[in-house]
C-alpha positions as CSV (number, residue, x, y, z in Angstrom):
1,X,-8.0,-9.4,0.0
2,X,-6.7,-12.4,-1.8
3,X,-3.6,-10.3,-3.6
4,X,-2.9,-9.2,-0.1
5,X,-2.8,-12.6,1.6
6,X,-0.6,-14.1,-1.3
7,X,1.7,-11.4,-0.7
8,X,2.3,-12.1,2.9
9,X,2.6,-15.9,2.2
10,X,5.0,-14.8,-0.2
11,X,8.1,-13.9,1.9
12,X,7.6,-16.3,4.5
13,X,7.4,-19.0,2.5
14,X,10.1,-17.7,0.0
15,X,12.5,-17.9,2.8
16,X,11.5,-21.8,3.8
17,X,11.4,-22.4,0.6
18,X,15.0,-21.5,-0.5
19,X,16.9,-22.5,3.1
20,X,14.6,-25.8,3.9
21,X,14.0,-27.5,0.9
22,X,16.9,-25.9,-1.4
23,X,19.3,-25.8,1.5
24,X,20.5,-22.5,0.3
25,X,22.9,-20.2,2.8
26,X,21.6,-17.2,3.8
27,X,23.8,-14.7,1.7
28,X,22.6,-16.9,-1.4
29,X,18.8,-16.6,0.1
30,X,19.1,-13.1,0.7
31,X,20.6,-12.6,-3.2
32,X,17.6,-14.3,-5.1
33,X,14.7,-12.3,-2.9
34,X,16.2,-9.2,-3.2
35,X,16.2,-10.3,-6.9
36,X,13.2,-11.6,-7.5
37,X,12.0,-8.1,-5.3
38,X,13.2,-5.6,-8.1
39,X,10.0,-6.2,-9.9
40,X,8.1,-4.2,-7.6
41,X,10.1,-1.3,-8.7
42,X,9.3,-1.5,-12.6
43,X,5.7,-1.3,-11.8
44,X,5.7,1.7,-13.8
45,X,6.7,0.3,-16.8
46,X,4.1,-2.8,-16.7
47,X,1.4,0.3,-16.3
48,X,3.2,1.9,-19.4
49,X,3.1,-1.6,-21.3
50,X,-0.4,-2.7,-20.6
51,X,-1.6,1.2,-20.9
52,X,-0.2,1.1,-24.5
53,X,-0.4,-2.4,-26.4
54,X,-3.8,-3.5,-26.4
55,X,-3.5,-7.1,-26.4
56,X,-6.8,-8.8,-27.7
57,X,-8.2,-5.8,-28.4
58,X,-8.1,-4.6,-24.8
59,X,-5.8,-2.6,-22.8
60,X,-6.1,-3.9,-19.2
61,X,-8.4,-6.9,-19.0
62,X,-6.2,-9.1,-21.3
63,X,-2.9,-8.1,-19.7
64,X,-3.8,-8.8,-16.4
65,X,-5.2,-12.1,-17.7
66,X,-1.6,-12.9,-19.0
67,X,0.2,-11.3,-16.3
68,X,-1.8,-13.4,-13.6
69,X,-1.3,-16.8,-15.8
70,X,2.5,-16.1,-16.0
71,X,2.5,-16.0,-12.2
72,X,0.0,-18.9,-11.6
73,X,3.1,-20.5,-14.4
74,X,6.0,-19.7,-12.8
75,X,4.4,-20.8,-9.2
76,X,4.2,-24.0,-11.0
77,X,7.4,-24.9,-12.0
78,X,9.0,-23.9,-8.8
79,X,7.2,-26.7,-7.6
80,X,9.0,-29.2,-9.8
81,X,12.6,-27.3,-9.3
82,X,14.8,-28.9,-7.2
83,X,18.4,-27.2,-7.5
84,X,19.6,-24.4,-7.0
85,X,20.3,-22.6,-10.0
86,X,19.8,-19.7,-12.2
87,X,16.7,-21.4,-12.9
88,X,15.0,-20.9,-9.7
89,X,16.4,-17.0,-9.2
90,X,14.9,-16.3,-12.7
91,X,11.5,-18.1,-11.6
92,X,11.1,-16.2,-8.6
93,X,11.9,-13.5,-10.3
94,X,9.1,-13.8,-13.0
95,X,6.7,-14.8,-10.0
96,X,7.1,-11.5,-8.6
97,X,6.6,-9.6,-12.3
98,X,3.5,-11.5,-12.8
99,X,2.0,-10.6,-9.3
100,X,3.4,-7.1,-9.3
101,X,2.0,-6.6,-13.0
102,X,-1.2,-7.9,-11.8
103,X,-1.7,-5.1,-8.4
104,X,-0.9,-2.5,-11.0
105,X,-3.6,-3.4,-13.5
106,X,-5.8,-4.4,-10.9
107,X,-5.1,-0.7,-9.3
108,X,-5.5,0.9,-12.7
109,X,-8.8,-0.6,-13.2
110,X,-10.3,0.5,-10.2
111,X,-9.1,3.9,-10.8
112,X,-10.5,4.1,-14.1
113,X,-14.0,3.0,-12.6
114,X,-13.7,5.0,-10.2
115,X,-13.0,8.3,-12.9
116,X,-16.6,7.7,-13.6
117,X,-18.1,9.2,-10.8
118,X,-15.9,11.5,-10.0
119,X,-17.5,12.9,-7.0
120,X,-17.5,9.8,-4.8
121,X,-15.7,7.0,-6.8
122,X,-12.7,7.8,-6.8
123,X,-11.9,8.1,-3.1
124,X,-14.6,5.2,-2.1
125,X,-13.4,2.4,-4.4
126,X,-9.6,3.0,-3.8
127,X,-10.5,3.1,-0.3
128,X,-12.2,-0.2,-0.3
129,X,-9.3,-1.7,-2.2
130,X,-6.8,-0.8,-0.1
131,X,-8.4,-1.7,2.8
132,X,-9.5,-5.1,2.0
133,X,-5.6,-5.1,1.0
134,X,-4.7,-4.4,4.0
135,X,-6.9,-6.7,6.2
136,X,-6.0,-9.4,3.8
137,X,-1.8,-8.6,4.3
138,X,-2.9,-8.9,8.1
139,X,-4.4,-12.7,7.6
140,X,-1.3,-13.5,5.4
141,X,1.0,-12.2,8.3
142,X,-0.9,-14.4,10.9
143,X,-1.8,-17.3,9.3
144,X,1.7,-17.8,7.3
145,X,3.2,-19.9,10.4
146,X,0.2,-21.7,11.1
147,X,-0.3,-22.7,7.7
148,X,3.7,-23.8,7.3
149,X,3.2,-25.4,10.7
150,X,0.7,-27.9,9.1
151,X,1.7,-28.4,6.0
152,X,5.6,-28.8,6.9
153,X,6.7,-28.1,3.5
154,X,7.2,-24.5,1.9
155,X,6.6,-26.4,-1.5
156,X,3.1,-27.6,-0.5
157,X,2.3,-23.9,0.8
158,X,3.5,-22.8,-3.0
159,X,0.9,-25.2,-4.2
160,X,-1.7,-23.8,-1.6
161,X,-0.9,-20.2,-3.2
162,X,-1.8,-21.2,-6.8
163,X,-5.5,-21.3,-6.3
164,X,-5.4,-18.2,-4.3
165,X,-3.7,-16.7,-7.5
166,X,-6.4,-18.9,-9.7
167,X,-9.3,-16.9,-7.7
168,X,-8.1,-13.6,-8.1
């Protein structure tokens, strides 16, 4: 639910972010989300990675642990950025790694509980993932304005993600 209301934020707020409070133009916007959006396509190769190097002795768990904080990091600093440089393409750009890293493990977890019971656990548990994903992407998409709205500044909806990261 969480992952899929962080993601929703995540556009919304990306755009405010960079044209409001950077004062980028649009071309230059446009440039460092579709960027920072390329992570989603290497999601194979963080599955390969954190399939392959245990780190601390486990597979998954300790990946996704490092994968989240890198996020949670990276969230951070964009707080404290306040020109518009490679800097903040490359942060953005880790953000999104970190988060995407973080649906694949947390995808490949459920699927490897799910292996267990074969008969029913599969299908149940990814079910239930994906639809508290998707009811959660539908409260991102709603609430995104509203929240902006009140808070008036895309840097203080950033901040307002990092917990929501924290609690995943």
């Amino acid at each position: 639910f969480l992952f899929g209301v962080i993601a929703e934020w995540c556009n919304p707020f990306l755009a405010f972010y960079l044209k409001a409070d950077l004062h980028m133009s649009a071309a230059m916007t446009q440039t460092i989300g579709a960027t920072a959006g390329l992570a989603y396509q290497l999601r194979p190769i963080c599955g390969l990675v954190s399939d392959s190097f245990p780190l601390l002795g486990s597979t998954r768990h300790s990946w996704w642990f490092v994968a989240a904080m890198v996020a949670v990091l990276s969230q951070s600093l964009l707080l404290v950025v306040d020109d518009v440089t490679l800097t903040t393409a490359l942060l953005f750009a880790v953000n999104f790694f970190g988060g995407t890293w973080v649906f694949v493990i947390s995808g490949a977890m459920i699927a490897e509980v799910a292996r267990k019971d074969p008969k029913d656990g599969a299908e149940s548990l990814q079910s239930i993932q994906w639809g508290w994903y998707s009811v959660g992407m539908l409260v991102g998409d709603f609430s995104a304005a509203p929240v902006y709205a009140v808070l008036c500044s895309a840097r203080l909806c950033f901040a307002l993600t990092i917990p929501l990261y924290c609690a995943l």
